[in-house]
N, C-alpha and C positions, 0 to 999 in steps of 0.2 A: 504493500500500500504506500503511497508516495503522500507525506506529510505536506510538501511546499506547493503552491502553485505553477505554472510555468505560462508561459506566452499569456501574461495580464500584466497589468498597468502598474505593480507592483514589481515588476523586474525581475532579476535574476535571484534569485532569495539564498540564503545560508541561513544555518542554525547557531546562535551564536551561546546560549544555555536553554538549560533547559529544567522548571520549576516542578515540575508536577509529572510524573509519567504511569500511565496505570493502560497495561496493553499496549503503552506507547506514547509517546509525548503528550498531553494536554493541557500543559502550558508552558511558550517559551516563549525565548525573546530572536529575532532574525534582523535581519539584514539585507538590502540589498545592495548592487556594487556602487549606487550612489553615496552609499554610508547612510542612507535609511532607517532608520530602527522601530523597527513593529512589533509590538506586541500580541503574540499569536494564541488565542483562547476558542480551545474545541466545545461547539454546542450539540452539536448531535453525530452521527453518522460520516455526512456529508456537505456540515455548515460549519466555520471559524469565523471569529471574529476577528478582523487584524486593527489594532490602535496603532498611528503611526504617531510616533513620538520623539521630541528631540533628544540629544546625550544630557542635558542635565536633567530634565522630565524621567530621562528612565535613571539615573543613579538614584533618583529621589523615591521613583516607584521600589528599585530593585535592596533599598537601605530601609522602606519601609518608613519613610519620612511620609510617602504619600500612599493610604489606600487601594486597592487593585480598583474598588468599587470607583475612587474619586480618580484614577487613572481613565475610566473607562466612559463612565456619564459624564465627566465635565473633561473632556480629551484635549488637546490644544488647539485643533483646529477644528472642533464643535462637531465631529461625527466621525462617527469609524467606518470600517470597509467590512460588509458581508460577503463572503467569500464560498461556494461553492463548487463544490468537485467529485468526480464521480472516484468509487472505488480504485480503478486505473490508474488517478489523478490526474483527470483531465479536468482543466478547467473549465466550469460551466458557468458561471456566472460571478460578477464582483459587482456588486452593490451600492453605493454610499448611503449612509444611515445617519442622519441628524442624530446626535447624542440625546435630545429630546421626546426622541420616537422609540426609544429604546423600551423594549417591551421588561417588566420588572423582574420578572422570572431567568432574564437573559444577564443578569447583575451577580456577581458574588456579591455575600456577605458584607453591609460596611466596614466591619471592623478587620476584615482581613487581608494581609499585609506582607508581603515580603521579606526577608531577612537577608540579605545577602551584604550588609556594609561594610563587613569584617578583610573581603578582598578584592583586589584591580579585577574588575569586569574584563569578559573577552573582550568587548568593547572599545573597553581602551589599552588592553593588549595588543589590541590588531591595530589600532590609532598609531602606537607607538612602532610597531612593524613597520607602519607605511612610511613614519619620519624616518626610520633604518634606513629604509630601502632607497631616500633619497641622498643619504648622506649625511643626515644631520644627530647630531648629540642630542638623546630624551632622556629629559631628567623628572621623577614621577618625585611628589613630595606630599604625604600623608601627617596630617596635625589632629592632634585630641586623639589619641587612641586610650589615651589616659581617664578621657570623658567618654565614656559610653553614650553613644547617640545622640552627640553633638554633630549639627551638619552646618552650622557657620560662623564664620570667623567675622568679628567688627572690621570696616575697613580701617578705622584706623589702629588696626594692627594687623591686619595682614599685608596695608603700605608697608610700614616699616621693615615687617620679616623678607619684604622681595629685595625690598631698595639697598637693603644689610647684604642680601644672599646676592646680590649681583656684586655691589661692592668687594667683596668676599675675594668671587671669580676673578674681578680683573686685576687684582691688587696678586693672588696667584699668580693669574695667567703671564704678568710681570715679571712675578721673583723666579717664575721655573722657567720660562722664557730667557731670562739671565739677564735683563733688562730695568733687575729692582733700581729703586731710588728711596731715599725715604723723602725726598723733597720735592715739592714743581710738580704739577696735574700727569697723570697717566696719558703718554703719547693716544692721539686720536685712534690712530690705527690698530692699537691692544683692545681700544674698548672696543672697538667695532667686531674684532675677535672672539672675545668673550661673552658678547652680548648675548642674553637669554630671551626668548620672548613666550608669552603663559598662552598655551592653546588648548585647555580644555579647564573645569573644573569638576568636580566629583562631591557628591551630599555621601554620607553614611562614615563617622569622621570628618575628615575632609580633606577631598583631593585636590594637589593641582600638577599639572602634567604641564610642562616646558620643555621646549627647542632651541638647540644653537641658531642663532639665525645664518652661521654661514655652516657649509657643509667641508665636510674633507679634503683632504687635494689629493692628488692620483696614489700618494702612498698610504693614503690612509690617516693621515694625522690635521689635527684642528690643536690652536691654541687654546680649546674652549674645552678639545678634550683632555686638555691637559692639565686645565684650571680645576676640573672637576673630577681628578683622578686626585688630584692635592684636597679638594673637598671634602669627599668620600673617606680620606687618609685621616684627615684631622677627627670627622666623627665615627670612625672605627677608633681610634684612639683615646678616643673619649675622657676621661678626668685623670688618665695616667701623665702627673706632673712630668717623670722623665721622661718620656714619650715627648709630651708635648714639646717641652725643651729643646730636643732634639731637633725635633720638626721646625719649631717655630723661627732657632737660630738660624737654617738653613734658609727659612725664607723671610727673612730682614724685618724691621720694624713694622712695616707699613701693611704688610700682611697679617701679620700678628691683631695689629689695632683693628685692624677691618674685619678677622675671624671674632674677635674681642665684642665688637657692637651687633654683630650678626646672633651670639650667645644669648648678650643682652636682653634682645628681643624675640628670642628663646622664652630664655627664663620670666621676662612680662610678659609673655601669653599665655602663661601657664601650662605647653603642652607637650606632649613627646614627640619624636621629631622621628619618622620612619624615611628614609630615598631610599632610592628605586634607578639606576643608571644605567640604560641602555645605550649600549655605543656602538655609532655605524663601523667602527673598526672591532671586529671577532676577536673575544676575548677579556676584552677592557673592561665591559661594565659590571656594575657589580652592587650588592644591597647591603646597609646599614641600619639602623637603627642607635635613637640615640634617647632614652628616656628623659621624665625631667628632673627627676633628680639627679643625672648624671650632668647635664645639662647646667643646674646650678655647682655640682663641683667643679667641673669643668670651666665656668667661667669665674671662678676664685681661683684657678692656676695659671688662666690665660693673663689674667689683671696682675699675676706676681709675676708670671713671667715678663710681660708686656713690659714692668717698672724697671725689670734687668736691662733690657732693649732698650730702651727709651733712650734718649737724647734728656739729661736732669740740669737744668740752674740750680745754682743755689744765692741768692742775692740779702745783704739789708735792706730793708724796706720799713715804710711807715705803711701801715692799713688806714686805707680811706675809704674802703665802701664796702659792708659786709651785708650778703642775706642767707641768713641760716634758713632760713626754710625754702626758699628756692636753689639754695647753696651757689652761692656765685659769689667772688670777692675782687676787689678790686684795689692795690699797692703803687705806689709810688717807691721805685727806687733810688735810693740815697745817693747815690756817688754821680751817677750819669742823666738822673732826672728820668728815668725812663718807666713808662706806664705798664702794668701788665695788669689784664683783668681776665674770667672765665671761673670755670665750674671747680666746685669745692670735690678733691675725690672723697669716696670712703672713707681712705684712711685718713683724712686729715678733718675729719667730721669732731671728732673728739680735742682738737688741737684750738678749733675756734670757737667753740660753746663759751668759752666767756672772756674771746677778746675785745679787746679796745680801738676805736675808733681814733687816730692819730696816735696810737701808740706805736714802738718802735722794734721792729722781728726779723729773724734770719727766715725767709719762706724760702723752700723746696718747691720747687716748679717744675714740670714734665712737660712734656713737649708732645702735642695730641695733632692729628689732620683730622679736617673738616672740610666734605665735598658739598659742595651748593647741588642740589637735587635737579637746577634748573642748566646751570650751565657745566656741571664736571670738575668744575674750579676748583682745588684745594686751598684751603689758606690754614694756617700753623695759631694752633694754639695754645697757652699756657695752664694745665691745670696745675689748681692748689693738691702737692702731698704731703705737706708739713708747713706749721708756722708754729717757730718756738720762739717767747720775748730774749730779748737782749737783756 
């Protein structure tokens, strides 16, 4: 008995899962080579019902975020396809059915649901096949696994977690390149290299699936896969200080601080942090996981490590402008007249809880970049990591 239809307006079809089988499929999810996605529900004999549905419509159906019933009556495009076929599997009729007209008896249960959130649908397996096959780096990125049947993130933090994770890459794609600096914006042509861009997302957890935007070149290597083998490295290594040491001296300050802020907004979004690396060169890619409690120790080793790295002043100074609760301070140095203001670190949180305005200190200064999100720019910053009085 032949399950798919064939020569209808539905295409060429494939089975991409399959939920329910009793004597044989009756209920799953297909395909066709447009990238189509229907959802295929057996009514009798010789009648289906096919819902066509978008890729985020069906992660939501298939996590169970949305009812099969509220998949099915309120559909995306306001009516599904009645589909008949004879035993042979000849197609004998396709239908379109207003979601309105839907007779009630033709409906599952409301309350019944799908569970499938827990892994990468074929869906976006075969998604990330196709980026293979053209040459380009897929990087699959799963958050909240730690939150059970959470399906989304605030944007504003999941800005941050990209704008960190791209940072990351090309601050990499740099130091293994062998082109690090710790100083003056990243050459145009690296970012262009490493750059990522987000082509899918995923409800059940939450998925997001990203592309090199450039592909390989006749030997098989991209800057972007190389930025993302250094990725991968750092959270397989996860909170082991000497590890990280190792790692991070090799690839210069400026890497460090940009894995550093990437953590960061890790550990504010409270979630566990699963990739996924598919790489157009055989062999390469490969899967991580990095929970978040590892995540917070992790980013207490990168911050000590970081301080070894760093570029440190140490100057007299008068304090002229302090705010503990937004922590930012602002000194006047003694000898040369020279101004330095910016963010209070951690460790220097306990140092200024009861200083004085015009009073007079030796501050410890670090040396941080800051990229303007708009135009790439670096510019050099002064954190506070000590003020001790004179």
């Amino acid at each position: 008995m032949r399950l798919l239809p064939t020569n209808s307006v539905l295409g060429t079809l494939e089975i991409v899962e399959i939920y329910i089988y009793y004597d044989g499929p009756r209920l799953f999810a297909c395909r066709n080579k447009a990238q189509q996605i229907f959802l295929a529900i057996w009514m009798n004999d010789n009648e289906w019902l096919y819902v066509p549905v978008s890729p985020s419509r069906f992660q939501s159906v298939r996590s169970g975020a949305i009812t099969l019933f509220e998949a099915i009556r309120h559909a995306e495009d306001k009516s599904v396809l009645e589909v008949k076929m004879s035993l042979e599997g000849q197609t004998l009729s396709v239908r379109d059915i207003p979601c309105e007209d839907l007779p009630a008896d033709w409906l599952p249960d409301p309350g019944e649901r799908l569970a499938y959130g827990d892994a990468k649908s074929n869906f976006l397996s075969s998604a990330s096949q196709l980026e293979r096959d053209s040459g380009r780096e897929v990087f699959f990125i799963r958050l909240y696994e730690n939150q059970p049947g959470r399906s989304e993130v605030p944007a504003k933090r999941l800005g941050p977690l990209l704008f960190t994770f791209q940072e990351a890459l090309d601050a990499l794609g740099q130091s293994i390149a062998g082109e690090s600096t710790n100083r003056g914006p990243i050459p145009a042509g690296m970012l262009v290299a490493t750059q990522m861009s987000l082509v899918s997302t995923e409800a059940g957890s939450f998925g997001l699936t990203l592309a090199a935007s450039s592909i390989q070149s006749l030997f098989g290597n991209t800057v972007a896969a190389d930025a993302l083998d250094g990725f991968v490295s750092l959270i397989e290594i996860g909170s082991d200080i000497q590890k990280l040491t190792e790692q991070l001296v090799k690839l210069k300050t400026r890497a460090a601080s940009k894995y550093r802020k990437f953590l960061r907004e890790v550990v504010s979004t409270n979630t566990d942090l699963t990739i996924d690396w598919n790489s157009a060169r055989p062999g390469r890619g490969r899967k991580a996981r990095m929970p978040i409690s590892t995540a917070v120790d992790a980013l207490a080793a990168v911050e000590g490590i970081e301080t070894k790295l760093s570029e440190q002043l140490q100057v007299e100074c008068v304090l002229v402008g302090l705010n503990i609760r937004k922590r930012t301070y602002e000194i006047n140095e003694v000898r040369e007249q020279k101004k330095y203001s910016g963010r209070i670190a951690d460790e220097a949180v306990s140092d200024v809880q009861h200083a004085r305005i015009n009073d007079r200190y030796t501050a410890t200064l670090r040396e941080n970049f800051e990229t303007n999100p708009v135009t790439g720019e670096e510019k050099s910053k002064w954190e506070l990591v000590a003020l001790k009085q004179l």
